[in-house]
N, C-alpha and C positions, 0 to 999 in steps of 0.2 A: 864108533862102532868097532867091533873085530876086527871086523878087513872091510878097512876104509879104502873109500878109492884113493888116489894120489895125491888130489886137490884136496881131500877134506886132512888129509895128513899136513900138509905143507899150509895150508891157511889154519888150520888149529893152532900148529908151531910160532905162524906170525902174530896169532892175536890174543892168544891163552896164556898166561900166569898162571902156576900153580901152587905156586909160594902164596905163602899168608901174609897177610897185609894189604893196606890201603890202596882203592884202586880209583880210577877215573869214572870208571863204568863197571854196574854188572849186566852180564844177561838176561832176559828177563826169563831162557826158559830153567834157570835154577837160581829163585830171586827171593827172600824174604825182605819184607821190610815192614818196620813198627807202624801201627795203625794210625797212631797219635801222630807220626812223623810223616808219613803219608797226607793225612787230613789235613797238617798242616801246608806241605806244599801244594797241596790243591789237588789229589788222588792223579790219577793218568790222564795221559790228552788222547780222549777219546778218540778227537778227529785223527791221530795219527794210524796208518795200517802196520807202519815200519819203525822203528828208530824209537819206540816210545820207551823204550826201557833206556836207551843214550836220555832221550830228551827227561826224563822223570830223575835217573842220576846226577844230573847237572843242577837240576833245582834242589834237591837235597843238599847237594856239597854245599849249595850258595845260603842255604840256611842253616850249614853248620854240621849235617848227618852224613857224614862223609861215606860214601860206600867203603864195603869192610871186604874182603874176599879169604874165603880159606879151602884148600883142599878135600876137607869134612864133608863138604857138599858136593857131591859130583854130579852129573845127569851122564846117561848116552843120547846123544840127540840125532834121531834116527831120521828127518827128515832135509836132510843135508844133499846137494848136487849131488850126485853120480860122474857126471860125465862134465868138460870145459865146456859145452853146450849148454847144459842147466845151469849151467855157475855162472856163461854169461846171463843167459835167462831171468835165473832170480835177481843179481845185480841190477837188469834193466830197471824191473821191477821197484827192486828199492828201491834205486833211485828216483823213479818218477814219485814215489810216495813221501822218497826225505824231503821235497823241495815244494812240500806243503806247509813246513814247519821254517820259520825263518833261521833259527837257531841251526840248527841241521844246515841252511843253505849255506849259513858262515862259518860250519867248519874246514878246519884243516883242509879236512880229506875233499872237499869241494871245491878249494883253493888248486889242489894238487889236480886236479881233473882238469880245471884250466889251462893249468901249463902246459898238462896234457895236450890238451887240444889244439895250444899255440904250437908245439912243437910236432904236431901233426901239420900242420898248414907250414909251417917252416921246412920240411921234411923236401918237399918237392920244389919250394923256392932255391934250397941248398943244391938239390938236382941237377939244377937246370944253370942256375949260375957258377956251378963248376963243372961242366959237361967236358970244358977241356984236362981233367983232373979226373977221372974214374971212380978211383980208388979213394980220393979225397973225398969227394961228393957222395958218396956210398956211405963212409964213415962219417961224416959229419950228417948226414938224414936221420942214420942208424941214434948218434949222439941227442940228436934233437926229439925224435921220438919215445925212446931208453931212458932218457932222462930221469921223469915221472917216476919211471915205476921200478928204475933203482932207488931213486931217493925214498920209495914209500917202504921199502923193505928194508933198507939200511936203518930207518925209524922206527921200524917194527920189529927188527931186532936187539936196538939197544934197550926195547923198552921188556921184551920178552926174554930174552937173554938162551933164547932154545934153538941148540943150532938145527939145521933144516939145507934141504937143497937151495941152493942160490939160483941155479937159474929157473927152478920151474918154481921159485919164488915169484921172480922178475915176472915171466910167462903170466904166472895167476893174475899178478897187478898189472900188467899189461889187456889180459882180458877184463878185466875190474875197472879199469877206466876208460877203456871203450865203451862198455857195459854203463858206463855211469853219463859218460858225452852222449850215447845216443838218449840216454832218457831224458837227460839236458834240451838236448834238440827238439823229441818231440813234446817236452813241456811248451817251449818256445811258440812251437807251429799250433799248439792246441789253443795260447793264449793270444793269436797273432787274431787281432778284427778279420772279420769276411765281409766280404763286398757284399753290402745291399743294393738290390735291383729298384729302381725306381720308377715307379707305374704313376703316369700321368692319364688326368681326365679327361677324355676330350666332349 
């Protein structure tokens, strides 16, 4: 839009190409695709609410239709966060919806959420085991949690090539994969059995 907030500035920068040429993925909210070629990979997975434009590009490529990307086609996409509150919000969301598709659960960026989360639980063991160390234990939590969501931006820049803030890069991804672990979580707790009561006859 005109005047984007901060986050849609800095997340466009890390995920938008604007050069022509071959891409991994397109969006689906500015997406054509050949009819025949579609029919062929099997139309959309309806079941999905998220990701179906990831999940529909990836069958394409695997039979050959490689997404094409060019500047020609632009959109403004007007229903984008506002605020690091909605951007966690929507991300919860996604997430809980990517880890309907199993493809989606083995990507990358699912992988990176993990580590996330290891270096979250690492963050307070590093604490405590260097309590007599301060300043070491501070930076070494700080390293352990950081990690992630330096790595997801240094990735996101070699592949986008647009410079952008770095650290309200970091920041984004850093709420993006909280945002992603708590959807993780409550997939978990949703899928976890509940205890049946057992009612005996007397």
């Amino acid at each position: 839009p005109e005047a984007p907030h901060w986050s849609e500035r800095v997340w466009d920068a890390l995920h938008l190409t604007y050069a022509e040429g071959p891409r991994r993925l397109l969006y689906g909210g500015c997406l054509a695709v050949d009819a025949a070629a579609l029919a062929t990979a099997g139309g959309w997975a309806s079941h999905l609410s998220v990701g179906e434009d990831t999940e529909l590009c990836e069958r394409l490529a695997k039979q050959g239709d490689v997404p094409f990307g060019t500047p020609e086609l632009l959109v403004t996409h007007l229903g984008n966060p506002k605020s690091v509150r909605a951007f966690f919000n929507k991300q919860v969301w996604h997430g809980e919806s990517a880890l309907d598709d199993p493809s989606l659960r083995r990507s990358p960026m699912t992988m990176l959420v993990g580590l996330f989360g290891l270096g979250c639980l690492a963050a307070p063991v590093l604490l405590i085991a260097l309590r007599a160390r301060p300043v070491l234990a501070v930076g070494a939590a700080l390293i352990a949690v950081l990690a992630a969501p330096i790595a997801a931006v240094g990735g996101r820049l070699l592949q986008t090539r647009r410079p952008t803030n770095l650290a309200a890069g970091v920041l984004l991804y850093l709420v993006y994969l909280a945002a992603r672990l708590t959807a993780m979580a409550r997939a978990l707790r949703r899928r976890r059995p509940t205890a049946r009561a057992t009612i005996s006859a007397t």
